[in-house]
C-alpha positions as CSV (number, residue, x, y, z in Angstrom):
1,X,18.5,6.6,-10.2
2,X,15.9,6.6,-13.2
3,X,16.8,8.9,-16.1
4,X,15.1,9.2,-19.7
5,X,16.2,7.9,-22.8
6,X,18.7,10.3,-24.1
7,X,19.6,12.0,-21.2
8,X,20.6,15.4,-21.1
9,X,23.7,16.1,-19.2
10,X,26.8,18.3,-19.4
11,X,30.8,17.6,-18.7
12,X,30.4,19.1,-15.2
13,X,32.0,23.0,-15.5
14,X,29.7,26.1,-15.9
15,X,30.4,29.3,-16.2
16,X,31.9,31.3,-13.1
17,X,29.5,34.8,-12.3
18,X,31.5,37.9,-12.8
19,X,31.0,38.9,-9.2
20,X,32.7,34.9,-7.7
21,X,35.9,34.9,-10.4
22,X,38.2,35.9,-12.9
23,X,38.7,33.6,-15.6
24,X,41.9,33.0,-17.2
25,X,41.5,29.9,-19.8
26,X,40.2,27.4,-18.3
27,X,41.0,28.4,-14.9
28,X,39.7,30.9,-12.4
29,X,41.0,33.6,-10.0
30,X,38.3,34.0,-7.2
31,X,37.8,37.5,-6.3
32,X,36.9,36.7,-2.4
33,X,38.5,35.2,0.3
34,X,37.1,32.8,3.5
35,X,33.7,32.9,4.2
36,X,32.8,35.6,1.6
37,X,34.0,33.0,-0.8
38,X,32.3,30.3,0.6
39,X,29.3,32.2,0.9
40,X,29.7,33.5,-3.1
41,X,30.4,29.8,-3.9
42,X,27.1,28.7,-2.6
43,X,25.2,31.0,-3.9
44,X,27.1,30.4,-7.6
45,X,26.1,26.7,-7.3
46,X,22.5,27.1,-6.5
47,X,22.6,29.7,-9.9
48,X,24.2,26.9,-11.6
49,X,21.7,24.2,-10.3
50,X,18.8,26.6,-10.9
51,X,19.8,27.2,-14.7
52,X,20.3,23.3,-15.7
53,X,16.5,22.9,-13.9
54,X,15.3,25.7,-16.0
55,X,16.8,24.5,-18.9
56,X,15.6,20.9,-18.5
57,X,18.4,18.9,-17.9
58,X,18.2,15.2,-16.6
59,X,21.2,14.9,-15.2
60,X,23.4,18.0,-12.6
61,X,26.3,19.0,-11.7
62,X,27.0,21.4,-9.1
63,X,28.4,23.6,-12.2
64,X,32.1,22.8,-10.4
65,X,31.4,26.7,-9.3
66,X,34.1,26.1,-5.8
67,X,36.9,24.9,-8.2
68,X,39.6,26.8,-9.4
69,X,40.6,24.6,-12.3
70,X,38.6,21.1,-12.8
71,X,42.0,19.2,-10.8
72,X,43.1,21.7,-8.0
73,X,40.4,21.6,-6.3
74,X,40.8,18.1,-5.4
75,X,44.2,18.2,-5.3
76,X,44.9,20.4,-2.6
77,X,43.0,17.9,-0.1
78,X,45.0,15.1,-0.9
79,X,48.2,14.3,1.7
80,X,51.8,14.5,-0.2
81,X,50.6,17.0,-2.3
82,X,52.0,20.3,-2.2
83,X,49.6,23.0,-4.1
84,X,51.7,25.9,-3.1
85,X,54.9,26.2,-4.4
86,X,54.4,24.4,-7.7
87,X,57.0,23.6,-10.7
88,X,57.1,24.2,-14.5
89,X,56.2,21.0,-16.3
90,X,55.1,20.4,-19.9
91,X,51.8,18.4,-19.9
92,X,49.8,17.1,-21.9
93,X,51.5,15.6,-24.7
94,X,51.6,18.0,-27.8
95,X,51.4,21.1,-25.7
96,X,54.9,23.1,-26.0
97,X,54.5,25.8,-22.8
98,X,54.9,24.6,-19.0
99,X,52.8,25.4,-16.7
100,X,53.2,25.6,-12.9
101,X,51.9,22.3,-11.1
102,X,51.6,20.9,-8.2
103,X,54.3,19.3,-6.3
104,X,54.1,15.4,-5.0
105,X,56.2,15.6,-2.1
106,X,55.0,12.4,0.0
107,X,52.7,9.0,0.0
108,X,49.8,10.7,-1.8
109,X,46.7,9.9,0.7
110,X,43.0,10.9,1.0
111,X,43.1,12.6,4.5
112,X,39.8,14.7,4.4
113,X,37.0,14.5,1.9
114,X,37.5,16.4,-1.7
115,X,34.1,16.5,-3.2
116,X,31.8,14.9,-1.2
117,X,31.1,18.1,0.8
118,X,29.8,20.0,-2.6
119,X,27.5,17.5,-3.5
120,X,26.2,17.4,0.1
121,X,25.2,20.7,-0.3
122,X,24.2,20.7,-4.2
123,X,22.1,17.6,-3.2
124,X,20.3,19.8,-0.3
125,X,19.4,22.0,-3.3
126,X,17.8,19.7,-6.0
127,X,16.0,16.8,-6.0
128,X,17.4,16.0,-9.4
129,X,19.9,13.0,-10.1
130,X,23.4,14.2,-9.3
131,X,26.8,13.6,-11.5
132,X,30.1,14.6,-9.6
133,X,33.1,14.6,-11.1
134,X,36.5,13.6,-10.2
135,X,40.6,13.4,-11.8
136,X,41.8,10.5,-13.2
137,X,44.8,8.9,-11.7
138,X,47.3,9.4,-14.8
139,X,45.9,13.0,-14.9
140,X,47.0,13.7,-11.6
141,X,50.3,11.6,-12.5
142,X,50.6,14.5,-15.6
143,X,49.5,17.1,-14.0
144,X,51.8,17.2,-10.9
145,X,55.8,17.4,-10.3
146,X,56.7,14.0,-8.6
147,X,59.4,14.9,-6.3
148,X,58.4,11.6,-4.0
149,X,58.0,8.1,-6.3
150,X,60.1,8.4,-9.3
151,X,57.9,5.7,-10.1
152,X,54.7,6.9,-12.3
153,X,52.9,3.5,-12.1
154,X,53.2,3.8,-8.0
155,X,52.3,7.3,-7.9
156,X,48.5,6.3,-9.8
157,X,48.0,3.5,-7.7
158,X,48.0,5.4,-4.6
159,X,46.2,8.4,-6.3
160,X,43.8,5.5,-7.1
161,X,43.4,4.5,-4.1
162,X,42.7,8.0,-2.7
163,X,39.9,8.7,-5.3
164,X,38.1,5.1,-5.1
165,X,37.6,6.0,-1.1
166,X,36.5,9.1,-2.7
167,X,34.2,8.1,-4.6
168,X,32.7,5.6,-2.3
169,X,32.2,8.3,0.2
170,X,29.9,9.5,-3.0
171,X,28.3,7.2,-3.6
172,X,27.5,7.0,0.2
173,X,26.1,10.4,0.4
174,X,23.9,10.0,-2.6
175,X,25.8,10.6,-5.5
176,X,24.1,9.2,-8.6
177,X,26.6,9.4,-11.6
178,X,30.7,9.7,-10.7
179,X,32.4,10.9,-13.7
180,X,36.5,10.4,-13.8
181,X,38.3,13.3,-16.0
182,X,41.5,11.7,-18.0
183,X,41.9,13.9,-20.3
184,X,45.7,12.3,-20.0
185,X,44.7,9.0,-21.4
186,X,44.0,10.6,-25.0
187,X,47.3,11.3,-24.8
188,X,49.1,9.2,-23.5
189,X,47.8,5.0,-24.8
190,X,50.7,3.4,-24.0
191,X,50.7,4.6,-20.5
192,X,47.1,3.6,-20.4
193,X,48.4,0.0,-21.1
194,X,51.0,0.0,-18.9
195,X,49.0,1.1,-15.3
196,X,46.7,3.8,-16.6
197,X,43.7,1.3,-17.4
198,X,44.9,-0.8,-13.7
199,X,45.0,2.2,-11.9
200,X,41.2,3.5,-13.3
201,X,40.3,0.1,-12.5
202,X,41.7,0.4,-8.8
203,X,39.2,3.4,-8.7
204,X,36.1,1.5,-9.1
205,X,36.7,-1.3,-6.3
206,X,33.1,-1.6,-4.4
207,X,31.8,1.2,-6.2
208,X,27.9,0.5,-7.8
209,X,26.6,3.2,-8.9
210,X,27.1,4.5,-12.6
211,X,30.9,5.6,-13.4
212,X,31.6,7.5,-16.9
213,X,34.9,8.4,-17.5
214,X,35.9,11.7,-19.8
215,X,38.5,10.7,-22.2
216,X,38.7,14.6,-23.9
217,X,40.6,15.3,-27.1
218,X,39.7,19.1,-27.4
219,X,38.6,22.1,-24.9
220,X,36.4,24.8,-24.9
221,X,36.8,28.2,-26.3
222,X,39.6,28.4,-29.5
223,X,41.8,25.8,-28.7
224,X,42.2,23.3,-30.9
225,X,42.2,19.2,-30.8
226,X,45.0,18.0,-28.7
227,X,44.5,14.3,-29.3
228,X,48.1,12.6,-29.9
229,X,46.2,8.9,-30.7
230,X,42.0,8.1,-31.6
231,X,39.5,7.1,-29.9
232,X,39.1,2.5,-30.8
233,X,42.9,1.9,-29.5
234,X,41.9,3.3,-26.0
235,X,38.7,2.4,-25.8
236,X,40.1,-1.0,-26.4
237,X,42.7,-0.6,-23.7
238,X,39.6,0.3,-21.6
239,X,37.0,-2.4,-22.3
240,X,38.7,-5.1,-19.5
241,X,38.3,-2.5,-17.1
242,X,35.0,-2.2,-14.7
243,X,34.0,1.1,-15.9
244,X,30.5,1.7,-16.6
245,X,30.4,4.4,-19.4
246,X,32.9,6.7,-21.9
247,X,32.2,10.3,-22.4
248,X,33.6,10.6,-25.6
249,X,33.5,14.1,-28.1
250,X,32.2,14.0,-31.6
251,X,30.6,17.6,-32.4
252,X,34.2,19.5,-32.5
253,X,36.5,16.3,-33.6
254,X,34.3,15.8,-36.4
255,X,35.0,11.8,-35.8
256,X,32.6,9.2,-37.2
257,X,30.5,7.5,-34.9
258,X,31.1,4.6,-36.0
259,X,33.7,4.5,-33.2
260,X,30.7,3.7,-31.0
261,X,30.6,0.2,-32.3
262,X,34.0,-0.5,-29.8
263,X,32.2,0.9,-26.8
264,X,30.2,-2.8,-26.0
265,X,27.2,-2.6,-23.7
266,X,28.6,0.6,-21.5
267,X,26.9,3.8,-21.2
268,X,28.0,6.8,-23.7
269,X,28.2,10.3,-23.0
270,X,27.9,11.5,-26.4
271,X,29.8,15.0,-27.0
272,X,27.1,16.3,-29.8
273,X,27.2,20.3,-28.9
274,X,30.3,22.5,-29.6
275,X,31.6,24.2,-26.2
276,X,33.1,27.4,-27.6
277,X,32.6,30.8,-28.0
278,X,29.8,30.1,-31.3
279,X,26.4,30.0,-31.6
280,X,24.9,26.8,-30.1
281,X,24.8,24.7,-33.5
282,X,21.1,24.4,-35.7
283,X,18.9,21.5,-34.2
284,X,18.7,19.5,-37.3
285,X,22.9,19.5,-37.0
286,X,22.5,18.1,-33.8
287,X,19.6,15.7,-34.4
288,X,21.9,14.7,-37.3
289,X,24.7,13.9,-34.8
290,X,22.6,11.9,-32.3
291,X,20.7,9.7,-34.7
292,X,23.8,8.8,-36.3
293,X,25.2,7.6,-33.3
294,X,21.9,5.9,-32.3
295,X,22.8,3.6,-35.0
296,X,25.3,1.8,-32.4
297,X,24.1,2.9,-29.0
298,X,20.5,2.8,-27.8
299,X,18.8,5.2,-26.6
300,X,18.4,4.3,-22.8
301,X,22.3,3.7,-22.9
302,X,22.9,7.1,-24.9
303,X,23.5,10.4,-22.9
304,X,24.0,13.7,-24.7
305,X,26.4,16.6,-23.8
306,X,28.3,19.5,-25.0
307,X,31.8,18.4,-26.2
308,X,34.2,19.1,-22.9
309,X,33.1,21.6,-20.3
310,X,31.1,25.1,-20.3
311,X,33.7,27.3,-18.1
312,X,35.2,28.9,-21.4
313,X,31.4,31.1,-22.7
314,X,28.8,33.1,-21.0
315,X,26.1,32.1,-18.9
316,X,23.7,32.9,-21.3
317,X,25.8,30.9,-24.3
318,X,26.0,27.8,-21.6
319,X,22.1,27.6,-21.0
320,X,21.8,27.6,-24.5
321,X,23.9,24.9,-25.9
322,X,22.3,23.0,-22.7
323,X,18.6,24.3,-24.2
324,X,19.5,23.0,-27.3
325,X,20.7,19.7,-25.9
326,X,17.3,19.2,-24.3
327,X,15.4,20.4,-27.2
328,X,17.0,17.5,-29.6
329,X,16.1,15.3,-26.8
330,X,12.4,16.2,-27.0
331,X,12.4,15.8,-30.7
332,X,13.9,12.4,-30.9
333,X,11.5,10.9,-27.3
334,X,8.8,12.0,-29.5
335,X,9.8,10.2,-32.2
């Protein structure tokens, strides 16, 4: 895989066309069923492709256009997981509400594959490099109702497990870039020291291509920061492990990046576009952010990318805070 200084990329989630879903958040309600859905779903990912190669993007995702949320998806293809008759559970420290999840009801085993069939098919419809994005381990642990272990360290193990075969399987079928969502690690550092960092390590056994994973203090849309802890403890909790990058978010958190300074020689996905509902920010704001942070990360090591995920704004607000990552690109290749 050979991508640009300052690659462009995004977190993975794109809009969903009015005619495939209903969104509610950060989820969606599909409006077909079967092989109408299947059929709506490829055709929403070959939009999605089509507007990140408009737009000038390095670096694709399938737009995650099959998935429901950015974890269900995956989670109803793993054994001893039970999507269907969920339970209330608060997650993600700081947030007050439960929310139905799923249900571990068993060993938790890969028994089919979970994503490697979607980048199959987005791979048969670009020929540009190819991220896919996966769940952490202790975000599944958070995010599902363990009626089985009673034994969270277990539980990620085997979840490991499941998503390093996973992701081997990727990187077998051509994946370029794997990205691991744990959005529970900024949440949660002192279950990242007790398994979460062995359990993301148990992920990467054999695996060679690039890995990045998402360690997300804020989402798209209104919602504010839910960040419990900063970024130099975890990232420090991180830096034994074998992972190959951090995508890490700096244009809503406002953090100085400075921070970068703890991130040694691994790749950076730098968050340096707001996700919401606003305006894409000025270019000189956004060439601001970048060359600040290219005061501790180099360019060929430096990727850009909206904070978090698209799923929240239109399709026509999505390709433009992607346009405008390009176009700060541009600027700063040309010196």
């Amino acid at each position: 895989m050979e991508l640009p200084p300052l690659a462009t990329t995004t977190v993975g989630s794109f809009p969903r066309p009015a005619w495939l879903a209903d969104r509610e958040g950060t989820s969606v309600r599909f409006r077909l069923d079967d092989a109408a859905l299947r059929e709506a779903q490829d055709d929403a990912t070959v939009v999605a492709l089509h507007i990140q190669e408009q737009v000038g993007l390095d670096l694709l995702t399938d737009g995650e256009q099959r998935r429901p949320h950015f974890i269900g998806h995956v989670l109803a293809n793993l054994e001893g997981i039970d999507v269907l008759a969920p339970r209330l559970k608060t997650v993600y420290r700081r947030r007050v509400m439960p929310r139905p999840v799923p249900r571990v009801v068993g060993p938790v085993r890969r028994r089919e594959p979970l994503v490697v069939d979607d980048l199959r098919f987005a791979r048969a419809h670009t020929t540009r490099p190819l991220k896919m994005a996966v769940p952490g381990p202790m975000t599944v642990v958070d995010s599902t109702y363990d009626e089985a272990y009673g034994d969270e360290a277990a539980l990620a193990m085997d979840v490991a497990a499941a998503l390093n075969a996973e992701i081997l399987a990727l990187q077998a079928a051509g994946c370029d870039v794997v990205q691991i969502d744990e959005p529970a690690m900024t949440r949660y550092h002192e279950k990242v020291a007790a398994y979460g960092a062995r359990a993301l390590d148990r992920c990467l056994d054999g695996v060679t291509i690039p890995t990045i994973v998402h360690l997300c203090y804020g989402y798209p849309g209104a919602g504010g920061q839910q960040h419990e802890y900063e970024y130099p403890e975890l990232l420090a909790l991180l830096a034994d492990t074998r992972i190959g990058g951090y995508s890490l978010e700096f244009a809503r958190s406002g953090y100085d990046p400075a921070v970068l300074r703890h991130c040694g020689d691994r790749l950076v996905m730098y968050g340096c576009v707001d996700p919401g509902d606003g305006p894409p920010e000025p270019l000189e704001v956004v060439l601001d952010r970048v060359r600040a942070a290219l005061a501790y990360v180099p360019p060929e090591r430096l990727l850009l990318a909206p904070d978090c995920g698209l799923i929240t704004v239109t399709r026509e607000l999505a390709e433009a805070k992607a346009r405008r990552l390009v176009e700060a690109a541009q600027v700063l290749r040309e010196g």
